[in-house]
Each structure stands twice: as C-alpha cells, then as structure tokens.
C-alpha positions in Angstrom: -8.4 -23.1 10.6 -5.9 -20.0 10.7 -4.4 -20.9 7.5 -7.7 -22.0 5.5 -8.5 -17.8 6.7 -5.0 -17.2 5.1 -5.7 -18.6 2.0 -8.6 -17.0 1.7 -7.7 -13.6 2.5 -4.7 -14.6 -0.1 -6.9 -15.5 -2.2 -9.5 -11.9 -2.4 -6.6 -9.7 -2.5 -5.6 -11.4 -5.5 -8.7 -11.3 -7.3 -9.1 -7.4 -6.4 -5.9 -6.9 -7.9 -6.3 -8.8 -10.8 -9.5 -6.9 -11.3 -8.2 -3.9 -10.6 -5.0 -4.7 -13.2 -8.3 -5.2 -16.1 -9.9 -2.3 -15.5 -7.0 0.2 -15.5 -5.8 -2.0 -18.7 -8.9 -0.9 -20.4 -8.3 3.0 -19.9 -5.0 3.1 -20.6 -5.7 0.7 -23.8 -7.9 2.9 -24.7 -6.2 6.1 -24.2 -3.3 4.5 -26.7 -5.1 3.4 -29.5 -8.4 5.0 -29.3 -8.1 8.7 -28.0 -5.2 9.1 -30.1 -7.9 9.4 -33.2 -10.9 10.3 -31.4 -9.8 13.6 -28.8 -11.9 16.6 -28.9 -11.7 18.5 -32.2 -10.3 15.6 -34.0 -11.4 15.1 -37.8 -12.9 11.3 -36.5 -15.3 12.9 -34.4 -14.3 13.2 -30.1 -15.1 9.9 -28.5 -14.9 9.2 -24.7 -16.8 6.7 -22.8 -19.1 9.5 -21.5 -19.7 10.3 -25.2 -22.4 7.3 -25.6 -25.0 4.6 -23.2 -23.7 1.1 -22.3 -26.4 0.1 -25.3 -24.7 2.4 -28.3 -20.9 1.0 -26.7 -22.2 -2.7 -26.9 -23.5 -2.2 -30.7 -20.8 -0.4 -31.3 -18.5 -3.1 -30.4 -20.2 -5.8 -31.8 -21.8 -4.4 -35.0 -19.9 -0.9 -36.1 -16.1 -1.6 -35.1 -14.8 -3.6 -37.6 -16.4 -2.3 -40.9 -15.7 1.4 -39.8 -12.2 0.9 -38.5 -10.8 -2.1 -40.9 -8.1 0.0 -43.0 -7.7 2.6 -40.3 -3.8 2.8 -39.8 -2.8 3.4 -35.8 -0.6 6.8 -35.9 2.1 5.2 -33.4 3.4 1.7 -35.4 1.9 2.7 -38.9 0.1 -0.7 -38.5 -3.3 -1.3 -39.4 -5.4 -0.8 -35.6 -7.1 -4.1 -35.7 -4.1 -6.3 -35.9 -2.1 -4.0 -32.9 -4.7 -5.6 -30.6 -5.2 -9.0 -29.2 -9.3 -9.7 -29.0 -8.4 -9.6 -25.0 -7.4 -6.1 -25.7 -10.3 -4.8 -27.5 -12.6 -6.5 -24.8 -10.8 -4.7 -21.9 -11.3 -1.6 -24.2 -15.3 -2.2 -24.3 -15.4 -3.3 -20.7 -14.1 0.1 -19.9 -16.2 2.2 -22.3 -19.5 0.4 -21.4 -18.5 0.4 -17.4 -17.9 4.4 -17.6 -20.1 5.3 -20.2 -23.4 8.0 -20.2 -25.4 6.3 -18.1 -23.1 4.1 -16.4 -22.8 4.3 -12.8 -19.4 6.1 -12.9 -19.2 8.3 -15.9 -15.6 8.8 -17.2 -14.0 10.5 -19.6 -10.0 9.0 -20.5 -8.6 12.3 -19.2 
C-alpha cells in the first residue's frame, strides 16, 4: 500500500511541476517575442495581459493574430515572428495572457 502512496505522491509533484514549467513558459515566451514590440510607449501600441478580458485575448488569438502580425519581423533573429514559434509556443503565450488578463483572477502585467 506504502508504495501505491509513493507513486502517487510521485506522481502530483510531477504534474505541479510540469504545470508550473507551462505557465512560467508562457511569460517568459511572451516577454521574448511579444513585449519586445508591445512595451509601454512603443509605436505598436503597449500590450500586457492586464491590457485586455480573457474574451478580447481569445479573439485575439484566434481571429486578429495572424493577419495583423504575418510580415512582422522579430527584432532578435530578423525572422519573420510567426515562424520563431512552434503552435505549442503561441498557445502557452495565450494561456498566459487569457489566465492573467483584466478580469482574470490574477491580473498580471510581464514586468
């Protein structure tokens, strides 16, 4: 019985790490490619999470990203933004802007 507890304990720590690994993926994915465009006073226009709902993130997302960011170039690797990230990336980016946006539960900027 000891070892089926074991496991299981094994087995949560994993999963909070794993979860915790996603989340902090998201901020700092979106601190590279996102905030390095969108900081206050920027020409783009400032963008945090806090900046719009969990709706307007979500639409944005799934509507707005692509045609408004196709030939946008990232500043870093002179590479065209959409092809620097894997679609695993950009949904760990919209996890963390809809999980901290406005009206989230835990409002965050990317500091």
């Amino acid at each position: 019985m000891t070892s089926y507890i074991r496991c299981f304990h094994l087995a949560v720590l994993l999963w909070i790490f794993t979860a915790a690994a996603f989340a902090a993926d998201g901020k700092v994915l979106y601190r590279n490619n996102c905030k390095v465009c969108h900081d206050n006073g920027s020409a783009s226009g400032a963008y945090s999470p806090m900046t719009l709902t969990q709706d307007q993130w979500k639409r944005f997302f799934t509507v707005k990203l692509v045609p408004s960011h196709q030939t946008v170039v990232h500043p870093a690797v002179n590479k065209k933004l959409l092809e620097c990230l894997s679609p695993d990336e950009m949904k760990a980016i919209q996890n963390f802007c809809v999980d901290h946006a406005a009206d989230s539960e835990q409002p965050a900027t990317c500091g």
